[in-house]
C-alpha positions, -999 to +999 in steps of 0.1 A: +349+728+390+343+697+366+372+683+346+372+679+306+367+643+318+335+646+340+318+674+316+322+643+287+302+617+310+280+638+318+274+650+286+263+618+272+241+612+305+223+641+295+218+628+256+189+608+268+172+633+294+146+657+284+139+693+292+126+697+329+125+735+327+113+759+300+121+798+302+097+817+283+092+856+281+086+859+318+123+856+319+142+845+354+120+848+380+121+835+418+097+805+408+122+792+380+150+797+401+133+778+433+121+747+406+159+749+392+173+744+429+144+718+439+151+695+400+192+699+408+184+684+442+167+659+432+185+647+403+215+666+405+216+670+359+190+687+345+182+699+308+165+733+304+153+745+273+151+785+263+118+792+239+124+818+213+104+843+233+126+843+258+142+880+253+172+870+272+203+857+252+210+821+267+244+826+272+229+854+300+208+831+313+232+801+319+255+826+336+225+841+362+214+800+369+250+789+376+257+823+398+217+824+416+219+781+421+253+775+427+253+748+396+279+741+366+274+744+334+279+718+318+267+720+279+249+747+260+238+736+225+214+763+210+188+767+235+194+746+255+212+742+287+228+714+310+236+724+344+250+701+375+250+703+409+264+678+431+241+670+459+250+655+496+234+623+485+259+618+454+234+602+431+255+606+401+292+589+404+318+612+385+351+597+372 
């Protein structure tokens, strides 16, 4: 669980970052879930943007990403999502 603390730094790490992953009308599938996993491994903060014909609210979709890749959310403006997941190389430092 991120503190108040780590969700701010990561926050303004994010600022600069731009959207690796769209979801579209197809909804969640196994292929966006399997890039979602692959991007947080690599770079352990990602942005992903929801398009408006996305019929799923993206407040349900943060919650299925967090519970199907074992990430944190870390920021939801709009349509768009931050998520986090710490990986065993530790590319990112938390405070």
């Amino acid at each position: 669980m991120l503190s108040g603390k780590q969700k701010r730094f990561l926050r303004s790490m994010a600022v600069n970052e731009r959207a690796i992953c769209q979801i579209g009308k197809e909804g969640i599938d196994e292929n966006l879930i399997k890039a979602v996993k692959e991007n947080l491994k690599a770079r352990e903060l990602i942005k992903i943007s929801v398009l408006k014909s996305c019929e799923l609210e993206s407040n349900e979709i943060a919650v299925e990403l967090c519970a199907r890749t074992g990430a944190e959310l870390v920021q939801k403006i709009g349509r768009t999502l931050v998520l986090y997941k710490q990986s065993k190389e530790r590319l990112i430092i938390l405070p």
